[in-house]
MARVOVEX-785692 format. One record per atom (N, C-alpha, C): y, x, z. Coordinates in steps of 0.1 Angstrom, whole numbers, padded with zeros to 4 digits, always signed. Layout:
<atoms>
YXZ...
</atoms>
This chain:
<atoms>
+0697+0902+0894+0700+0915+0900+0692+0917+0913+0679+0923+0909+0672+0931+0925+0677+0936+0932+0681+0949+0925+0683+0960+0935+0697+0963+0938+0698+0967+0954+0717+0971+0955+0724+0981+0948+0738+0971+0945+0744+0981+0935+0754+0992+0942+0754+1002+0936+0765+1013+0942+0775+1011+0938+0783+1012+0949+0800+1009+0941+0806+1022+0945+0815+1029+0937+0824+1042+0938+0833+1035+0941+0844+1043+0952+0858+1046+0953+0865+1057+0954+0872+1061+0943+0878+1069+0939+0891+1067+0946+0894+1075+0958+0906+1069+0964+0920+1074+0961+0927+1070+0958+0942+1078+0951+0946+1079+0964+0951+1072+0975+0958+1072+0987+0947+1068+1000+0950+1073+1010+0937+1068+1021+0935+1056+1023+0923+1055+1023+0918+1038+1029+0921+1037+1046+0924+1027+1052+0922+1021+1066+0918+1009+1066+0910+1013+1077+0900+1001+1077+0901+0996+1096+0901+1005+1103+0907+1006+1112+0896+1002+1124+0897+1007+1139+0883+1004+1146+0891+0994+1161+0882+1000+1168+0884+0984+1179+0894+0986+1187+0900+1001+1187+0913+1000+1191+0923+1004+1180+0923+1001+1171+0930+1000+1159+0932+1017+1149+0929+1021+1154+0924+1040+1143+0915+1036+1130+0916+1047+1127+0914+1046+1116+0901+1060+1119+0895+1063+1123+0887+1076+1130+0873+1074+1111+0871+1064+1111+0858+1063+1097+0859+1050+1088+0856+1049+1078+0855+1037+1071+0843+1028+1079+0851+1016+1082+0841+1008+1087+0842+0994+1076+0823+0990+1075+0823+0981+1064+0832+0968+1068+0833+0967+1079+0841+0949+1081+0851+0948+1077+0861+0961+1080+0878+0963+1068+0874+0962+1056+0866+0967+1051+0861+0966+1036+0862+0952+1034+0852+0945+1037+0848+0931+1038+0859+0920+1040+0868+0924+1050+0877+0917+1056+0887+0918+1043+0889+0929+1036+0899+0926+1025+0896+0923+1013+0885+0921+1012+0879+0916+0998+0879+0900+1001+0877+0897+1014+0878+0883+1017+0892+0877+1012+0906+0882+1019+0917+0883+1020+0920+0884+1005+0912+0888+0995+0916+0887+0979+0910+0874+0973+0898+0875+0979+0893+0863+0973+0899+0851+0972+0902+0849+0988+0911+0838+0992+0922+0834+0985+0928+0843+0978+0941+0844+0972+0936+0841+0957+0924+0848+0948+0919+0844+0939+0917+0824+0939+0911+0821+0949+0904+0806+0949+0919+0797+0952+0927+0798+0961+0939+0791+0960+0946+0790+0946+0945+0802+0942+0952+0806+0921+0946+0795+0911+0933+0792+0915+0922+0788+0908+0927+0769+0912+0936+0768+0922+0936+0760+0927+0928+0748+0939+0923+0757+0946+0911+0751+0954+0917+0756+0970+0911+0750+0978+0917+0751+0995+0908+0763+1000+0913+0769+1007+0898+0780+1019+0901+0772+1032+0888+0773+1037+0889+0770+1050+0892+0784+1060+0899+0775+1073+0899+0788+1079+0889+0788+1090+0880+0796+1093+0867+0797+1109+0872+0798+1119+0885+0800+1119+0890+0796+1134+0897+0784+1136+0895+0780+1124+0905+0763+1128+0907+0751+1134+0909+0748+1145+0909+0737+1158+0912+0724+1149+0912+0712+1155+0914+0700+1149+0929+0695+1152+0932+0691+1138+0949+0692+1142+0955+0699+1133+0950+0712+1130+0956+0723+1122+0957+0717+1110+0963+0724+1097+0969+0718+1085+0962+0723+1078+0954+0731+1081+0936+0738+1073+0925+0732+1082+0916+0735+1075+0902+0731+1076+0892+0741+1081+0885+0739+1088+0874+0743+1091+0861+0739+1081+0855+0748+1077+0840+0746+1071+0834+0750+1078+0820+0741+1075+0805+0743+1085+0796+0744+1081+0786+0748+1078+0775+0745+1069+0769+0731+1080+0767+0717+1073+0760+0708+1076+0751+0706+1079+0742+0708+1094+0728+0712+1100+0722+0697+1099+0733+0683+1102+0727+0673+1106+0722+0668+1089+0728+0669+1077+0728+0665+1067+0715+0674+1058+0715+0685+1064+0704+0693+1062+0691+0690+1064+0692+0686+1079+0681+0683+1083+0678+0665+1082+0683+0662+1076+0684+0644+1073+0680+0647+1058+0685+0653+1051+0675+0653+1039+0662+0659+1039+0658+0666+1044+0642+0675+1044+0635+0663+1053+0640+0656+1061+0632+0642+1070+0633+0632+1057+0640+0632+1046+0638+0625+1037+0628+0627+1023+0625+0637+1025+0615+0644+1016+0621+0653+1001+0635+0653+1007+0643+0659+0990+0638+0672+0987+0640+0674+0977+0631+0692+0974+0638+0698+0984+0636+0712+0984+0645+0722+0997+0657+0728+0989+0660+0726+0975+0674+0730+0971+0688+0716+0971+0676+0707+0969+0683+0690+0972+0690+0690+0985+0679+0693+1000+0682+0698+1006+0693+0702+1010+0694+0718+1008+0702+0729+1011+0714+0725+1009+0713+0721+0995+0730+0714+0988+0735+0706+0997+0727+0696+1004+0736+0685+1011+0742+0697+1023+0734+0704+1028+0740+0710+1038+0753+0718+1035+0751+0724+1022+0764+0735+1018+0778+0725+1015+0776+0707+1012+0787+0705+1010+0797+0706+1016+0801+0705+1026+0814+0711+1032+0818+0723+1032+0816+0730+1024+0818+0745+1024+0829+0748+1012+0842+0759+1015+0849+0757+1004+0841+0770+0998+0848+0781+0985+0842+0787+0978+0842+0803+0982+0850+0804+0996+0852+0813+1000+0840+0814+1009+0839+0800+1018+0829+0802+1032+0814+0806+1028+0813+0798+1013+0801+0798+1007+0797+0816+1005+0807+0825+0998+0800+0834+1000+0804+0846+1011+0811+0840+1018+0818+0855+1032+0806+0843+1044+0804+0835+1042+0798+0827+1049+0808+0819+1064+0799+0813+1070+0807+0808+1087+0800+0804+1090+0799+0794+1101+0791+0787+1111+0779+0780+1104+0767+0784+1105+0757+0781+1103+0750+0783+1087+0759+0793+1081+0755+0800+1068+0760+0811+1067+0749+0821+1068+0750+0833+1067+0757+0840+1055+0767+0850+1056+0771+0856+1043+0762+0862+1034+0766+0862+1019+0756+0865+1008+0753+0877+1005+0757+0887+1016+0760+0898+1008+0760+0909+1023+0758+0920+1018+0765+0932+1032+0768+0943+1021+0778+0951+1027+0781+0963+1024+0778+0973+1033+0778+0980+1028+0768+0997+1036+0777+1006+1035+0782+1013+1040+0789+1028+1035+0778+1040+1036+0778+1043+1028+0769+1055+1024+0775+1072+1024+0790+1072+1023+0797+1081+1022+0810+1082+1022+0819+1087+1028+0833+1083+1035+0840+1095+1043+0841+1106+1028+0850+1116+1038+0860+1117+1040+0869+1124+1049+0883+1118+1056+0892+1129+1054+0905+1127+1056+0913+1140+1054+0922+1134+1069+0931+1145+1065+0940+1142+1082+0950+1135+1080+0954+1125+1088+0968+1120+1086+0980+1121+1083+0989+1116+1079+0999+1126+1077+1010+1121+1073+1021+1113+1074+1033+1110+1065+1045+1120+1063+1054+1113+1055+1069+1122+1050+1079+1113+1051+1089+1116+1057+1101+1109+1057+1112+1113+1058+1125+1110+1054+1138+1116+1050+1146+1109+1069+1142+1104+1076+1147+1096+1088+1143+1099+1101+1149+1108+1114+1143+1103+1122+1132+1092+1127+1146+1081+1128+1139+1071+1136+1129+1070+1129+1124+1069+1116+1114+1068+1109+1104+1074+1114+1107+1089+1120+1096+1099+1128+1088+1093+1138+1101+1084+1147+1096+1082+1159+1090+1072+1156+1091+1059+1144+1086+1045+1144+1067+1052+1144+1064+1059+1132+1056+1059+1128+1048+1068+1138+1054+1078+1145+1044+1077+1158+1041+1072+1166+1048+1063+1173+1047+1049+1179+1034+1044+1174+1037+1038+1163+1028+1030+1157+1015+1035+1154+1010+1047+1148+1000+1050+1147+0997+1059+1157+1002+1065+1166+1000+1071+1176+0998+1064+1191+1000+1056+1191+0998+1047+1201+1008+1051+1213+1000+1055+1227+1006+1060+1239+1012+1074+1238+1002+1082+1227+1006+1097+1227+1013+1100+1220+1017+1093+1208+1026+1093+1197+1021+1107+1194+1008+1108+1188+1004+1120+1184+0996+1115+1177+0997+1122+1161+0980+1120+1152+0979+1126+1147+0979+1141+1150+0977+1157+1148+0962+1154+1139+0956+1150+1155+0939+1149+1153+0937+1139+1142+0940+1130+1139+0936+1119+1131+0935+1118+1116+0924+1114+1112+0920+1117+1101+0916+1103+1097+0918+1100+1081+0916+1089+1075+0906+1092+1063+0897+1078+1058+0891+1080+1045+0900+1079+1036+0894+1096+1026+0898+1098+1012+0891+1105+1008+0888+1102+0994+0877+1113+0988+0869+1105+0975+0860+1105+0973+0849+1096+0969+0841+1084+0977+0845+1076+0978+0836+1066+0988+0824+1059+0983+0814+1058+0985+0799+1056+0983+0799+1042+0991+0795+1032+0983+0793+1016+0992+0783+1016+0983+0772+1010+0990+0762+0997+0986+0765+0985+0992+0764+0976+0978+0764+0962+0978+0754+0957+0980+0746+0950+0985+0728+0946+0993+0734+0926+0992+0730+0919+0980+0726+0909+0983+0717+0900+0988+0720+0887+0994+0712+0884+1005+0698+0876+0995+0697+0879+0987+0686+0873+0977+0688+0860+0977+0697+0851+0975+0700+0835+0973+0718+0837+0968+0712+0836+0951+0724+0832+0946+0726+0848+0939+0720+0852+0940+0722+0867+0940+0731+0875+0928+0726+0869+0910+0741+0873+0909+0755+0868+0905+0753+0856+0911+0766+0851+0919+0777+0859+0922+0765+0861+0938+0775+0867+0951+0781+0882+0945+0770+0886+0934+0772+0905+0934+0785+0903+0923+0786+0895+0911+0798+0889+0903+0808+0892+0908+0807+0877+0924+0823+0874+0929+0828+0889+0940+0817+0895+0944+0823+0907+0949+0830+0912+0944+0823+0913+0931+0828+0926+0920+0839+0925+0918+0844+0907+0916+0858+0906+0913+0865+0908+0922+0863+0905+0929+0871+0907+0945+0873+0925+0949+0868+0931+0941+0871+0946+0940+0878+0948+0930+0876+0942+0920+0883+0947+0904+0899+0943+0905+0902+0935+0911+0918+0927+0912+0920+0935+0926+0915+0936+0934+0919+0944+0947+0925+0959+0940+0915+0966+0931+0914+0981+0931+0931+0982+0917+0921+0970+0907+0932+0978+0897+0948+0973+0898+0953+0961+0902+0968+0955+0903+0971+0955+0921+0966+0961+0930+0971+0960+0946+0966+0969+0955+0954+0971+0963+0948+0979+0973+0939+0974+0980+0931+0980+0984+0917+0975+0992+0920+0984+1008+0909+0974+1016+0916+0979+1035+0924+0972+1042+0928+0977+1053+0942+0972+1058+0955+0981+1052+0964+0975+1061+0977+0983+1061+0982+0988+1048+0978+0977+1038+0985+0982+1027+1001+0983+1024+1005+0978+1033+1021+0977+1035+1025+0990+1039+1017+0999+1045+1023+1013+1043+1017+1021+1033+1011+1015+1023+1007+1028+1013+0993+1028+1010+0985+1027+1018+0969+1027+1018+0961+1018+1012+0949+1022+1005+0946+1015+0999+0943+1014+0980+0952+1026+0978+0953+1027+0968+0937+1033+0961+0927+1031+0950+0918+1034+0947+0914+1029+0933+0904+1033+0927+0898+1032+0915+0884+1028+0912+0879+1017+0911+0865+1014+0913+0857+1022+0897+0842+1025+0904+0834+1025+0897+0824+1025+0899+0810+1018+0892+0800+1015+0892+0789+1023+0884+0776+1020+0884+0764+1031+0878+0768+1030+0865+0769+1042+0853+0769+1038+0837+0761+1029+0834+0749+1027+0840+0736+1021+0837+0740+1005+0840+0748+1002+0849+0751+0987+0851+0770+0982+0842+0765+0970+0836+0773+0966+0829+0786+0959+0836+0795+0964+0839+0804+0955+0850+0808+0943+0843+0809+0937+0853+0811+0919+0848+0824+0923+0844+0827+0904+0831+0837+0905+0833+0847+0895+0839+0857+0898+0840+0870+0893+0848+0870+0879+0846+0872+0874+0836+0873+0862+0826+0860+0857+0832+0849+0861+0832+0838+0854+0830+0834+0847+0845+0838+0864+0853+0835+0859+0863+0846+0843+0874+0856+0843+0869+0866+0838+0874+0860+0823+0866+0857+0824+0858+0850+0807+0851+0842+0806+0856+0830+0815+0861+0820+0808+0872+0821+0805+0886+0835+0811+0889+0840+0805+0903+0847+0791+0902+0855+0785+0888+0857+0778+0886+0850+0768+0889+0839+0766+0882+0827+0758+0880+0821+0752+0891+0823+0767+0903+0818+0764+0917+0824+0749+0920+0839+0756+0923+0850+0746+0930+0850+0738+0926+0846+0730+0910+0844+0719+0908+0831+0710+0912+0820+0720+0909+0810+0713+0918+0811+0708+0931+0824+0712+0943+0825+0713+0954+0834+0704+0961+0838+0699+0944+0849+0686+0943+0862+0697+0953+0871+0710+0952+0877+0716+0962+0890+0718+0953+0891+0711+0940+0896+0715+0934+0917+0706+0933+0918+0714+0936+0938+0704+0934+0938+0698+0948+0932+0709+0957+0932+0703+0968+0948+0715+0976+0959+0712+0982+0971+0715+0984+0963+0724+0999+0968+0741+0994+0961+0751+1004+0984+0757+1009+0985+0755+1024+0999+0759+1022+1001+0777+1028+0991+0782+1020+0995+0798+1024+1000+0803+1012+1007+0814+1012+1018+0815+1000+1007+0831+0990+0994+0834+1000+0990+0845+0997+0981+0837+0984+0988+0832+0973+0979+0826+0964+0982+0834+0952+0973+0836+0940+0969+0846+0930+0980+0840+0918+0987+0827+0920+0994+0825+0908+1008+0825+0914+1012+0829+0925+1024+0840+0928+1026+0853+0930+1016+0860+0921+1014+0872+0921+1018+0882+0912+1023+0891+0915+1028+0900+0902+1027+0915+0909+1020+0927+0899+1021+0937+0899+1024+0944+0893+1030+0956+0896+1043+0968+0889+1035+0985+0893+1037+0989+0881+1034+1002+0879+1046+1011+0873+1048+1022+0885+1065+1032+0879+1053+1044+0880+1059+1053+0869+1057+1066+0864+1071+1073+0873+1066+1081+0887+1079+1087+0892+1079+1103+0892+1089+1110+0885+1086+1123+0884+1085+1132+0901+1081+1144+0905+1078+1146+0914+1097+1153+0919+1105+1157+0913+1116+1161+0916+1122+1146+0922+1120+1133+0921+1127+1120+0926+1119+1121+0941+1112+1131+0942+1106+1129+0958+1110+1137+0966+1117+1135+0973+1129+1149+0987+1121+1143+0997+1115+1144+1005+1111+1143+1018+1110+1152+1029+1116+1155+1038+1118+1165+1050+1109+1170+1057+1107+1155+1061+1095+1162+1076+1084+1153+1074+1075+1159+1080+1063+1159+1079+1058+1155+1093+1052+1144+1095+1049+1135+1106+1037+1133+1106+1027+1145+1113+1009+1142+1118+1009+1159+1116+0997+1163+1109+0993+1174+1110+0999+1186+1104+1002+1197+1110+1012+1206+1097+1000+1214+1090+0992+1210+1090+0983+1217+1083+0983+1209+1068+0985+1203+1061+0987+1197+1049+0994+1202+1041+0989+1207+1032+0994+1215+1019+0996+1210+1006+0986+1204+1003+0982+1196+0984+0994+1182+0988+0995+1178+0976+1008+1166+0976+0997+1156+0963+0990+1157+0969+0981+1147+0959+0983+1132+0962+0992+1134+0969+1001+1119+0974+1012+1117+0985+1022+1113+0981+1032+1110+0991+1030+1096+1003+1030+1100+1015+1029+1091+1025+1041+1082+1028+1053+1083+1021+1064+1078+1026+1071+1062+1020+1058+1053+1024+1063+1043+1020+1072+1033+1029+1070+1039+1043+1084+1031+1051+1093+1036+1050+1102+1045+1038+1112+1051+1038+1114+1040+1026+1105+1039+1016+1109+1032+1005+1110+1015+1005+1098+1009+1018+1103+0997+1021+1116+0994+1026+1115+0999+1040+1129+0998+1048+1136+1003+1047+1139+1020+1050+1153+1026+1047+1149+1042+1050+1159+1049+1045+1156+1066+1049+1170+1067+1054+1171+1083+1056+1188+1085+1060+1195+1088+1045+1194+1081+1036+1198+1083+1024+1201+1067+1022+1197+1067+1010+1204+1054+1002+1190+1045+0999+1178+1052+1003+1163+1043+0996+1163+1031+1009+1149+1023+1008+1147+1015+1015+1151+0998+1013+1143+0991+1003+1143+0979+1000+1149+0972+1008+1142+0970+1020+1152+0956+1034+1166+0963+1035+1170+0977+1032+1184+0979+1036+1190+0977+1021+1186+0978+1009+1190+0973+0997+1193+0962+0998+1185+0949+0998+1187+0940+0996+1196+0933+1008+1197+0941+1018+1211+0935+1027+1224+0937+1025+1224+0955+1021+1234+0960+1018+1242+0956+1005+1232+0955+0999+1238+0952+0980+1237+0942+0974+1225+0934+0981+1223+0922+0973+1223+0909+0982+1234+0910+0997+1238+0900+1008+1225+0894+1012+1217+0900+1014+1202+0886+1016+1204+0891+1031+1201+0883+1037+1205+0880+1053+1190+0877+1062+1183+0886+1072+1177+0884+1083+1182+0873+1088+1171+0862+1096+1178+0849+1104+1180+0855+1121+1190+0852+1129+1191+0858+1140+1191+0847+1146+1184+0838+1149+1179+0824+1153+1161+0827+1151+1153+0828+1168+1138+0834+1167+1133+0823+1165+1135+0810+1161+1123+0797+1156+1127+0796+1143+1139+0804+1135+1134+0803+1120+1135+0819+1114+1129+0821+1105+1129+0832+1092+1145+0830+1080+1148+0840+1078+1156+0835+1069+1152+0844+1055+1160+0845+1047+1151+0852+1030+1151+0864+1034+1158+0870+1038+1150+0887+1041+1136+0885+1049+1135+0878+1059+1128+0875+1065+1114+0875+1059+1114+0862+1049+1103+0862+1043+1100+0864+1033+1108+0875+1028+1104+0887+1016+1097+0897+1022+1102+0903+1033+1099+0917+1036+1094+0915+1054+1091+0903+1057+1086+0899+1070+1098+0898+1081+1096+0894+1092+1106+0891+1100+1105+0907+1115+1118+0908+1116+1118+0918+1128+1110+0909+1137+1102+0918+1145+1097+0916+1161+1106+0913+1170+1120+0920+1172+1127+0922+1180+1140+0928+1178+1150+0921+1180+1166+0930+1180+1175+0926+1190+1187+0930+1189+1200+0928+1198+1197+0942+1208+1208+0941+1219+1210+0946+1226+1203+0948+1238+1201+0961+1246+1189+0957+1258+1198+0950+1268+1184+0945+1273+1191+0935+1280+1190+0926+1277+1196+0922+1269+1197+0910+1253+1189+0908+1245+1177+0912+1244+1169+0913+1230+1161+0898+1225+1162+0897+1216+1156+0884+1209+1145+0888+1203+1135+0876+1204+1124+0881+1199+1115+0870+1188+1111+0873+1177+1108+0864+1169+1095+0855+1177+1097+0841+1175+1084+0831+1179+1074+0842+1172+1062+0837+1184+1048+0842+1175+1042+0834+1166+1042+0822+1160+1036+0816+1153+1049+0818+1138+1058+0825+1141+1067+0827+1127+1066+0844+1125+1054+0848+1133+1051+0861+1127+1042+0862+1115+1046+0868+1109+1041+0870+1094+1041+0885+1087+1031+0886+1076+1033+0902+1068+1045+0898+1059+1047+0907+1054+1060+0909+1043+1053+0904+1032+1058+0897+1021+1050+0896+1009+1054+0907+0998+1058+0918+0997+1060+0931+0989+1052+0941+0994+1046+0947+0987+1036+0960+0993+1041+0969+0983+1042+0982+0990+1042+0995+0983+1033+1007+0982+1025+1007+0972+1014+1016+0974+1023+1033+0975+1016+1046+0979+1018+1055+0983+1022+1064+0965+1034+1071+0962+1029+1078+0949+1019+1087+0952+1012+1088+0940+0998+1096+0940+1000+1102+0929+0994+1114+0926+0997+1126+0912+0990+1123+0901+0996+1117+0890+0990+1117+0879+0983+1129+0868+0998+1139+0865+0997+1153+0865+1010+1159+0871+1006+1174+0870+1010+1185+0876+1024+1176+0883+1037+1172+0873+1046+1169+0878+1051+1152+0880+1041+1142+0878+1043+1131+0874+1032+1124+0885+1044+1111+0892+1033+1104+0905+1037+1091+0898+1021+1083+0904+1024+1075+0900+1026+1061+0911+1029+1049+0909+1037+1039+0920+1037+1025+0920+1030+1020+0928+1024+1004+0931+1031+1002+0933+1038+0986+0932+1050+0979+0937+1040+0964+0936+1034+0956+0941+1027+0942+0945+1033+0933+0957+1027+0921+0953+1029+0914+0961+1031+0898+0958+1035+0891+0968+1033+0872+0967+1046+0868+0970+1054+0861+0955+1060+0859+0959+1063+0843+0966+1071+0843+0971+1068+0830+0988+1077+0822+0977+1067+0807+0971+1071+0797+0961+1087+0791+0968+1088+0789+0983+1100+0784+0984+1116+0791+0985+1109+0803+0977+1121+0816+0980+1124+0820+0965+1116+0824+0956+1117+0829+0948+1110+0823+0937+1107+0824+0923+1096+0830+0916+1085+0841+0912+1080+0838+0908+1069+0858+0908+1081+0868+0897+1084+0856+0886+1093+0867+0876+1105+0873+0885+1111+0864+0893+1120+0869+0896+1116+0876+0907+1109+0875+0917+1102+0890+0922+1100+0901+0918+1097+0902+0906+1092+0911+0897+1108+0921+0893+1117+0909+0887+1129+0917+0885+1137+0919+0894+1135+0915+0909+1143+0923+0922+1138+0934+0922+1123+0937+0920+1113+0948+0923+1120+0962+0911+1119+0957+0902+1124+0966+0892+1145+0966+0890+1150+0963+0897+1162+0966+0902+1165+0976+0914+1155+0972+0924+1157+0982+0934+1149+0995+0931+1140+0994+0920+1132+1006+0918+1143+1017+0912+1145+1012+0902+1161+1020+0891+1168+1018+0899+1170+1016+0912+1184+1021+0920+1180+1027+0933+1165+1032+0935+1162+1042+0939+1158+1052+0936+1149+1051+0924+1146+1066+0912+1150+1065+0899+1155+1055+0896+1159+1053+0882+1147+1052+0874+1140+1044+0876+1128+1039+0870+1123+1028+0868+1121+1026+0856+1114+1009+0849+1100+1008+0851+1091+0997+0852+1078+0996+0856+1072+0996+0839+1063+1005+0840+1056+1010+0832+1046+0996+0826+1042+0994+0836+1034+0979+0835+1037+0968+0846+1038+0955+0844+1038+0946+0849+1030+0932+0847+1022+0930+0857+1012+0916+0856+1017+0910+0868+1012+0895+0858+1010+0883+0865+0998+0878+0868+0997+0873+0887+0988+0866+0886+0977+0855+0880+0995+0846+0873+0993+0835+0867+0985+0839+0852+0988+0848+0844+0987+0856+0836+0971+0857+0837+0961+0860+0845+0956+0867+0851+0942+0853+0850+0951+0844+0857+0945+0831+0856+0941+0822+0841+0950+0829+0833+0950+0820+0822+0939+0815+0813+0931+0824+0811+0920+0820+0799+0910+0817+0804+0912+0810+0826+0900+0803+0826+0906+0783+0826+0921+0784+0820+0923+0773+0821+0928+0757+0835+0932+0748+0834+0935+0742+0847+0921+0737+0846
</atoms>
């Protein structure tokens, strides 16, 4: 594969990608990048193999990878060919570093945005406080995002390999888009809804497949001896499970309208912090699962307790004056995401329910059937589809 390939995004819900003071003002390629990494990662742990992390000090319970300069250059003083070479250098590298690259090996690959048009911000929610959280949060000091506009539309990427390994790198992208777009979300902030999208590529180019590609990452890790090596992040591909509901548009009551009043089309509902946490109604997962199904927040800030590490730990509670605040090193994302409903037809949206479940809490099936409990006892709705990661993994074998 010469030439860069175009990738389409077809975005059901807006992308954030987000800039240097955290807006979301244009798609920038490093959010792109940064969450295809963040999938991969989770692919290659599934696979059973460690990632290193690039920021990791000596001491930590992860690894740092390097590309090996001294072993590099100790073989080419020994006369080995230059791929004999190169290999000695790439060995310390797990299968992530090899192609997002790190220290002293450049990544395989760039992405370009070519086209990325934006609409205006905008959520819905049945809750005050809900009003005020989500200005706060996206609004920063002004608690205003009238003006603010996010990508949606058709998104235009080229993929530009670095011509070493070439279609490798364009393969493991692909995959790392294909399991991002079709069972979860690409970007940040998928925890509120964004992200939601639909990949597609030139007619003229054959998309890899799933299977195939996933056996040639395999093959990597074994060459790289990285394999059955114990990685302890929970964001791994064989605790994973995704859920699809068919929700009719009458199960959607939402009041107010939080960002621009100029928003008319309902080609997607913004109101996934009503459906995680709570509304002034009866929805809201963290308040389900305390209310109905006793799972208990820990109010002790050096541990998490299972609400905690289902749906993430509060920042902060109690009383002013009084307030507790969670350790920062037990700050964490929630492992449940809820994508935004988006319009299938005229009267029918449709509804991502993903996520990891945390192996010392739960299983993925039984994630899956908390997920589709609280779904039918907020719209009365069964998941139309449901995958497993593990599932997913299967026909490339241990």
């Amino acid at each position: 594969m010469n030439q860069p390939l175009e990738i389409t995004l077809r975005t059901l819900t807006p992308l954030w990608t987000g800039g240097v003071d955290g807006t979301s003002d244009r798609l920038h390629a490093t959010g792109i990048i940064g969450s295809l990494r963040w999938w991969y990662e989770a692919i290659v742990r599934g696979l059973g193999g460690r990632v290193s992390n690039p920021v990791a000090e000596e001491g930590d319970a992860v690894y740092r990878a390097e590309f090996d300069t001294k072993a590099y250059e100790k073989a080419k003083q020994e006369g080995k060919p230059p791929e004999e070479a190169l290999q000695a250098g790439l060995r310390p590298l797990c299968a992530v570093t090899y192609l997002f690259g790190t220290t002293g090996w450049a990544r395989l690959f760039k992405i370009q945005v070519l086209d990325a048009p934006t609409t205006p911000l905008y959520f819905v929610t049945n809750s005050s406080m809900n009003e005020s959280w989500l200005k706060r949060v996206f609004g920063g000091e002004s608690r205003n995002i009238d003006d603010y506009k996010v990508p949606y539309g058709r998104v235009r990427l080229q993929l530009v390999h670095r011509g070493y390994d070439a279609k490798y790198a364009v393969d493991q992208i692909v995959l790392a888009f294909q399991l991002a777009t079709e069972y979860g979300g690409i970007g940040a902030r998928l925890q509120h809804g964004f992200g939601q999208a639909e990949l597609h590529l030139p007619t003229q180019v054959s998309e890899p497949s799933v299977d195939d590609s996933l056996r040639a990452l395999r093959l990597r890790m074994k060459r790289w001896e990285t394999i059955h090596i114990p990685d302890p992040s929970p964001f791994n591909l064989r605790y994973f499970v995704s859920q699809t509901y068919v929700v009719p548009d009458t199960k959607l009551h939402f009041r107010t309208v939080v960002g621009t009043t100029a928003v008319q089309k309902r080609d997607y509902f913004p109101c996934v912090f009503d459906l995680r946490y709570k509304d002034s109604k009866k929805m809201g997962m963290r308040r389900w699962l305390e209310e109905k199904k006793g799972w208990r927040s820990s109010d002790n800030p050096k541990q998490l307790g299972a609400l905690d590490k289902l749906m993430g730990p509060r920042s902060q509670w109690g009383p002013n004056g009084g307030e507790k605040q969670i350790d920062d090193d037990l700050r964490t994302a929630g492992r449940i995401f809820f994508g935004m409903p988006f319009r299938m037809q005229p009267n029918t949206y449709q509804l991502k329910v993903f996520g990891f479940a945390p192996p010392d809490l739960l299983s993925a099936e039984n994630m899956e059937a908390l997920c589709s409990e609280y779904m039918n006892y907020a719209f009365g709705v069964t998941p139309s589809r449901s995958v497993f990661g593990k599932n997913l993994l299967a026909p490339v074998g241990d």
